[in-house]
Structures are given as C-alpha cells and as structure tokens.
C-alpha positions in Angstrom: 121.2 98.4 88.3 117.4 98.9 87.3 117.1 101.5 89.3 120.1 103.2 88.6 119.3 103.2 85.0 115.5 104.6 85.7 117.2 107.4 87.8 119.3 107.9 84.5 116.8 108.5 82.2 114.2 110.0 84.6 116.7 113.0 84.7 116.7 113.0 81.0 113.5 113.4 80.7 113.0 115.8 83.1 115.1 118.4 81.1 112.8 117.9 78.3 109.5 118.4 80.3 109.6 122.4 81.0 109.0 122.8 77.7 106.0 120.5 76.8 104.5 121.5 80.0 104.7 125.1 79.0 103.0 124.5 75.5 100.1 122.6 76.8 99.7 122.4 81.0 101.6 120.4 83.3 98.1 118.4 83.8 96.9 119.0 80.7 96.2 115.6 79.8 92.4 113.9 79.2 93.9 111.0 81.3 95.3 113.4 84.0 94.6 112.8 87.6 93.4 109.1 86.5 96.2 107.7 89.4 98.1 106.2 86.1 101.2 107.8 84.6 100.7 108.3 81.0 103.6 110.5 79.5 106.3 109.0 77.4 109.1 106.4 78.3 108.0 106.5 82.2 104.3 105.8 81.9 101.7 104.2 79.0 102.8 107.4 76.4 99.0 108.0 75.8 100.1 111.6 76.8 102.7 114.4 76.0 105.4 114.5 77.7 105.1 117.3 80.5 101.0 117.1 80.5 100.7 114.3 83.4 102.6 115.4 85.9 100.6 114.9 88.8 100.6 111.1 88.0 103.8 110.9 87.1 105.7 112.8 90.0 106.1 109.4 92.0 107.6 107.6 88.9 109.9 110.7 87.9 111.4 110.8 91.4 112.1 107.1 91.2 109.2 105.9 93.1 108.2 105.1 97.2 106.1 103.5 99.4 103.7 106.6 99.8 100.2 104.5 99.3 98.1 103.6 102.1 98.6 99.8 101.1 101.9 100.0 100.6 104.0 96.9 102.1 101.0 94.4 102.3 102.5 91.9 100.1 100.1 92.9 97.3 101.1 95.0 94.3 98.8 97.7 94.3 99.7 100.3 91.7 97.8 100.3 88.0 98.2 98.1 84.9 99.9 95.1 86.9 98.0 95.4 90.6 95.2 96.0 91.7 95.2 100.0 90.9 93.8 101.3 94.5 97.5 102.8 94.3 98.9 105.5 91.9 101.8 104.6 89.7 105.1 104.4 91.5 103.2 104.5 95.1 103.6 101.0 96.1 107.1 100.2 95.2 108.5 97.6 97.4 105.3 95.4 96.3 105.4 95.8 93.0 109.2 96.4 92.0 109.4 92.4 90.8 106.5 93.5 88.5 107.9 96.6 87.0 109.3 94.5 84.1 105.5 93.8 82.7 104.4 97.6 83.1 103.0 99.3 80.5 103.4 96.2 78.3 100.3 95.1 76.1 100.7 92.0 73.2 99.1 94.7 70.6 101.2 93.7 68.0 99.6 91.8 65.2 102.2 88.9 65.3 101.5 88.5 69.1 101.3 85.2 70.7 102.7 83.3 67.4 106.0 82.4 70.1 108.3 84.7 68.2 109.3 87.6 69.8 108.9 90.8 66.9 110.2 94.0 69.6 113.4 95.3 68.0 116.6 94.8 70.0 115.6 91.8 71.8 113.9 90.2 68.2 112.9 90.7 64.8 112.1 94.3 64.7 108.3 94.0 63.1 106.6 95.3 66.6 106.7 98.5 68.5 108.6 98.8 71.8 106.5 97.2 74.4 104.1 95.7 72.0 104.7 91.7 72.3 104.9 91.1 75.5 103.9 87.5 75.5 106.5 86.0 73.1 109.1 88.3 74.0 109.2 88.4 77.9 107.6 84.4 78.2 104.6 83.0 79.3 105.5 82.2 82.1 104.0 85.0 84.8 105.3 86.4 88.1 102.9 85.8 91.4 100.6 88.6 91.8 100.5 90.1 88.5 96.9 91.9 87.6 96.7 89.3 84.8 95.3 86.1 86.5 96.8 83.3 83.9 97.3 80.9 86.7 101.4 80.9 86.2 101.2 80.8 81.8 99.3 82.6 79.5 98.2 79.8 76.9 96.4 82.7 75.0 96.6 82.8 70.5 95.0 85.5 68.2 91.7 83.8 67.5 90.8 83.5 63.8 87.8 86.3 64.4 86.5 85.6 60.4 85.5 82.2 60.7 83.2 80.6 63.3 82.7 80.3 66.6 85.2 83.3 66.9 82.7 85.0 64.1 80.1 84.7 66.8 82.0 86.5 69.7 82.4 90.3 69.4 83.4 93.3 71.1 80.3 95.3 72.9 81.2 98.9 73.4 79.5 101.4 76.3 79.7 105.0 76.5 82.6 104.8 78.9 83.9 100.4 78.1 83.7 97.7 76.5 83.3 93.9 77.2 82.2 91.0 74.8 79.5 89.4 74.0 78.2 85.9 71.8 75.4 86.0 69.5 73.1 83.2 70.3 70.5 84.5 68.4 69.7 86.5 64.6 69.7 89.7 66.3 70.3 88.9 70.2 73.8 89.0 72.3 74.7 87.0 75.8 77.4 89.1 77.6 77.6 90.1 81.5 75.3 92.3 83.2 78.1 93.9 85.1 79.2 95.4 82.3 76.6 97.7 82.3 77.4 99.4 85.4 80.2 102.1 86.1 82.7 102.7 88.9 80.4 104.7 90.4 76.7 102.5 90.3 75.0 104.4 87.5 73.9 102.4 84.3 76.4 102.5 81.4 74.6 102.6 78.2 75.5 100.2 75.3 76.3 101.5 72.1 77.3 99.0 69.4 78.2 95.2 68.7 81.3 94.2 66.5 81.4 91.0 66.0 84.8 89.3 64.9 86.1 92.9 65.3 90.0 93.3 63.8 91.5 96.3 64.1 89.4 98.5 62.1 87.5 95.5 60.5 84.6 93.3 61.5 82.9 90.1 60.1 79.8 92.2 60.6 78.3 95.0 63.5 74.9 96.5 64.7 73.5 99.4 67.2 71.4 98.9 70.3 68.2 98.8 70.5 67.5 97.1 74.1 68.6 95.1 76.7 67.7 93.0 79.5 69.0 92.5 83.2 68.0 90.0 85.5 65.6 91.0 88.1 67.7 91.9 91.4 70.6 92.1 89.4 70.9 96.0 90.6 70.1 95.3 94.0 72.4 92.4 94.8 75.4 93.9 93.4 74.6 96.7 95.7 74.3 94.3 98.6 77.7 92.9 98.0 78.8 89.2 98.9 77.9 86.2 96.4 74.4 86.3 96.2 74.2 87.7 93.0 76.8 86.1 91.0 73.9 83.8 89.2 72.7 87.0 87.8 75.7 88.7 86.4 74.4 88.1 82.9 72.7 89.8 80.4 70.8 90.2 77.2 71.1 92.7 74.0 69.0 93.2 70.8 70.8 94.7 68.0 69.0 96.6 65.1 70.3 94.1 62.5 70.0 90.4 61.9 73.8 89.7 61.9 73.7 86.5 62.7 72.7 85.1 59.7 76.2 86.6 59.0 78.0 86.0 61.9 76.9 82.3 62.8 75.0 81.6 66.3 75.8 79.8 69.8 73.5 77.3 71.3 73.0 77.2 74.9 73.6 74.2 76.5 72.6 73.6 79.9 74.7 71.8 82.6 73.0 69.2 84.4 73.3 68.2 88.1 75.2 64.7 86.8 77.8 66.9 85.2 79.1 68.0 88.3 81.0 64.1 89.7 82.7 64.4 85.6 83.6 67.7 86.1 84.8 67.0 89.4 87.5 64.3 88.5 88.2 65.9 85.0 86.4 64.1 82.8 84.1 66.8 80.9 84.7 68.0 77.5 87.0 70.5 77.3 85.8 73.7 76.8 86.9 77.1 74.4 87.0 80.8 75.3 87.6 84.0 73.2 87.1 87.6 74.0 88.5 90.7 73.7 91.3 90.9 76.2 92.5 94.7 77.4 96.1 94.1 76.3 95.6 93.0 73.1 93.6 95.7 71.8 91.1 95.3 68.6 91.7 91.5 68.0 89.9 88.9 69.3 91.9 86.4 72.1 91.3 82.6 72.4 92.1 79.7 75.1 91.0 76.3 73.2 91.2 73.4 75.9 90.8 75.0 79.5 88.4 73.3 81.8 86.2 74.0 84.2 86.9 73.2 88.0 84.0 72.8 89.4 80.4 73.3 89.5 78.6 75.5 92.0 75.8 75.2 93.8 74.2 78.9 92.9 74.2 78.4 89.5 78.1 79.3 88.7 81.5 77.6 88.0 85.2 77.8 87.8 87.0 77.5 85.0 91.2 78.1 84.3 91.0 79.5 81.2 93.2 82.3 80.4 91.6 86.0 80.5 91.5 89.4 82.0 90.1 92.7 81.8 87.6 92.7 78.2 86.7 89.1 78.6 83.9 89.9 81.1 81.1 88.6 78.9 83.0 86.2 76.7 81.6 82.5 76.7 82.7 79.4 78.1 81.6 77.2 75.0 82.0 73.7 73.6 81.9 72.3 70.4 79.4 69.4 69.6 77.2 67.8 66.6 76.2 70.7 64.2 77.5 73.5 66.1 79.2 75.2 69.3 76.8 76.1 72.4 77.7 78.4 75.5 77.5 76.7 78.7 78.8 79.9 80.7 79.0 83.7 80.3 82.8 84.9 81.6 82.3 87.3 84.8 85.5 87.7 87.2 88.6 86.7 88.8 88.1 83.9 92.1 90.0 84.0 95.0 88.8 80.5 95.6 86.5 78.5 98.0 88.2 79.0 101.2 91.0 80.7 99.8 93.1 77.2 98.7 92.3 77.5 95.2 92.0 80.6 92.1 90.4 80.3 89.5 87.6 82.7 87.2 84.1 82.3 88.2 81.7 82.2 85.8 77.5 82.4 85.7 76.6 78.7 84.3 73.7 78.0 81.4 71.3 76.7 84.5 71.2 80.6 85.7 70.4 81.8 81.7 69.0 78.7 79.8 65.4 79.7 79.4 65.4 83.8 79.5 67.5 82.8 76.7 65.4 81.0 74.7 62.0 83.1 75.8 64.3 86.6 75.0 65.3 85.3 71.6 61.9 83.8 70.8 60.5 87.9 71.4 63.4 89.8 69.6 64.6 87.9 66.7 65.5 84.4 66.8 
C-alpha cells in the first residue's frame, strides 16, 4: 500500500516539475549531484521542486536496487544508511527504513513525549519535524542513528550550566561541538577538522549554548592545536590513532567567565574493574545533534562500557552526526569535569557488542592543562 501511494503522488508531482525545471534548471540546485534527493514531498525540500533531478530520478520512478551495495543486508542510501548509495538506490535494504527518511526532531517541542505534527498530533510542528515523540523511540535495526534500540535524548537547558559550557563549533564546510574547559580554550575532536577529502577544514566560530538564533555567549578563532601524528595516523587507517582524535581551540574572547568551565578529570587504571561491573558514576552528554538543528541535545545517565587499553572507551549514550566533540562528563564537588571527548560510532570488540568510542582524559589530561595554562586559563 506504501508503495502504491508513493507511485500516486510521485505522478503528481511529476506534472508539476516541467515547469519549475524550466524556470531554474533541472539540476539547478546548490545540493545537486550530492547523491541525496532534495526537492519537495519526495526528498529533504531544501530544493525547488524540478531543480534536483539527477538525485531524485531513482525516488520519482519509485526506487530499485541500482547501487553497487545493494542487497547486502545494510541500508546504504543517505539520511538513514550509511550514504555510499544515492537516494532510492538500495531499496530492498532500506524500504523498513523509509518511514524515518527525511525526518529530523527540529521542532522546538521535540523530545518533550508529545507528538506536535498535525494530523497524527497537536498541530504546533511542521510535517516531519518531531520525529521522536511522534514516530517512538523505539528505533528499527540498522538505522544511521546508533541509539542502541531508544533514543533517551531531551532538549538540554543550553542557558544554564554544564549545557552553558558545551557549544556548537562551526568550519567552513561543518560543524561539531565543543566544551570550554578553559576562559578562552575549547576541547572538541580533532577529526573534525578534516574534510571528505583529507585537506584541513578551518574553524570559524564557537557558540556556546547556541539556540536557534541565540547563544549564552560566542567567540572567533584564533588557533588550534592537534596532536602530533594526528594527520598521519588517520591517514594510516586502523585504531592506532583513536587516542588522538582530540583537539584544542583558543577563541578571541574570555567567554568563560560567561559560559562556566569543565574540569578534566582523569580516569585511573582502578576505574576500569568499577566500570567493568557497572559501578562508576554515571556520566552526562550534550551536543549538537544533526537532526535537531540549532539546539543543544542531552543524555543524563548513560555509562560507559568499558575502558580501553589505548587511551579510549565505550560509552551508550545517545548521539549521532554533530556530537563528534561533545563530552562525556560527570558531575562532582564544585563543578562538572570531562572525562572523554565524543568521537564515533563502534562496531564493537570482536564484533559482539556496539557501542560509541570515545578518546578518554588519560589521552588529553595534561596538553590540557599545559594548553590552557599558555592561552587563557
């Protein structure tokens, strides 16, 4: 019946199409030829309708099995796979995910457990806009999203502290977030200086408990710092590097008399038998999460799994693409102290477990404190 129905409107749309594509290009589009389909009602609507056409020609005709990983058992295409596919490429994998695409929770009622779309709820949200309360959060197998089955996400209160102290960290081509843990110094993830293709992405500016348009307070660039080998590593591939997927920034401005500061607090060998059988502290996570755009995400009460040798750990809590760079923080006497900077998805040791690897305080602890001592503690 799905299918029927997209076929149904598919058609509709098509008669409309001619004539934007006439006015402005059939490719027209700044996100053409991105593998994504972004015209109305079939795709994200970040185009006109008639201006994507390249990426959209799979959806339009009701989709196939055209991509080269098609039928591995692994959704593939963009916004819920992996996105080495083009939209509508990869069908028989991804069909039991269609219902999530081009969903977001950008409403500003998200996550509050009431769903605000009209026809299915209150009306207060655009079409598309709350996925979480309206669709569950409960997630299907192999989504891009990696909330381990249920996405305990809420808005975080960004105005008050610690969620003061996180902010969003915006490149010339992203964004990821980043912690002050010092007047005029930011801990975020050094792979988030690095684009698609290798080059160095440049960082422009630091919000910190960014809403919307609104932020507690922000600050330019004026350097940054990677670990040694960082580069390198990366370009090696395999694990060796993920101790040094963190990084350092020094804003112009001493927001953090504004903002509030993190701690560092570094992990100890004896933590590992606690956090082993689950009896460490609990830990907290915010960031700025992809599908909730311009407002700040939190998981308060994930743990963390385990405690790697090479400096790193897992940890449950709920994220995806924007948290790189978020912290792994607790609360204790006086304040709130990162013990981990957020870096990527886990397919698990030995592939019986998933969970989000992150670089742990033993791999940052001192450049932190020497960094902050030079550039504005």
């Amino acid at each position: 019946m799905r299918r029927l129905w997209i076929a149904a409107a598919l058609l509709c749309l098509a008669a409309a199409a001619p004539a934007e594509a006439a006015k402005y290009g059939p490719n027209s589009c700044r996100w053409a030829f991105d593998d994504r389909c972004d015209e109305p009602e079939i795709g994200t609507g970040d185009c006109t309708r008639g201006t994507d056409t390249a990426d959209c020609r799979a959806v339009r005709a009701g989709g196939d099995d055209s991509c080269r990983w098609a039928e591995d058992h692994s959704c593939d295409e963009p916004n819920i796979g992996t996105g080495v596919c083009a939209d509508g490429t990869d069908v028989t994998d991804c069909r039991p995910l269609y219902t999530r695409r081009n969903r977001d929770n950008s409403c500003a009622s998200a996550f509050n457990d009431i769903c605000d779309e009209p026809g299915t709820g209150t009306g207060r949200c655009a079409v598309r806009s709350d996925t979480a309360d309206c669709l569950g959060r409960d997630t299907p197998a192999g989504i891009r999203d990696h909330f381990f089955g249920h996405d305990h996400r809420r808005l975080a209160p960004a105005d008050r502290m610690p969620w003061s102290a996180i902010g969003e960290l915006t490149f010339d081509s992203g964004a990821c977030s980043g912690t002050m843990v010092g007047r005029r110094v930011v801990l975020t993830a050094a792979h988030c200086f690095m684009r698609d293709d290798d080059s160095l992405d440049k960082p422009r500016r630091f919000r910190a408990g960014r809403v919307g348009s609104t932020q507690v307070a922000q600050a330019g660039i004026v350097g940054f710092y990677l670990p040694p080998g960082f580069r390198e590593g990366r370009g090696r591939g395999g694990e060796s590097w993920y101790d040094l997927d963190w990084a350092l920034i020094e804003l112009d401005a001493d927001i953090g008399d504004v903002t509030g500061i993190m701690t560092v607090h570094r992990l100890k060998p004896e933590d590992r038998a606690d956090i082993a059988a689950g009896r460490w502290v609990r830990v907290l996570q915010g960031g700025y999460s992809w599908d909730a755009p311009d407002r700040m995400t939190e998981h308060v009460g994930c743990r963390i799994v385990s405690l790697r040798d090479d400096g790193t750990l897992l940890h449950d809590c709920d994220m995806t693409k924007g948290d790189s760079g978020s912290p792994i923080f607790i609360k204790r006497p006086g304040g709130y102290a990162v013990v981990a900077v957020v870096t990527r998805f886990y397919g698990g040791d030995g592939g019986d477990r998933s969970a989000y690897l992150a670089v742990d305080s033993r791999a940052f602890e001192k450049a932190v404190a020497k960094y902050v001592a030079a550039h504005g503690g």
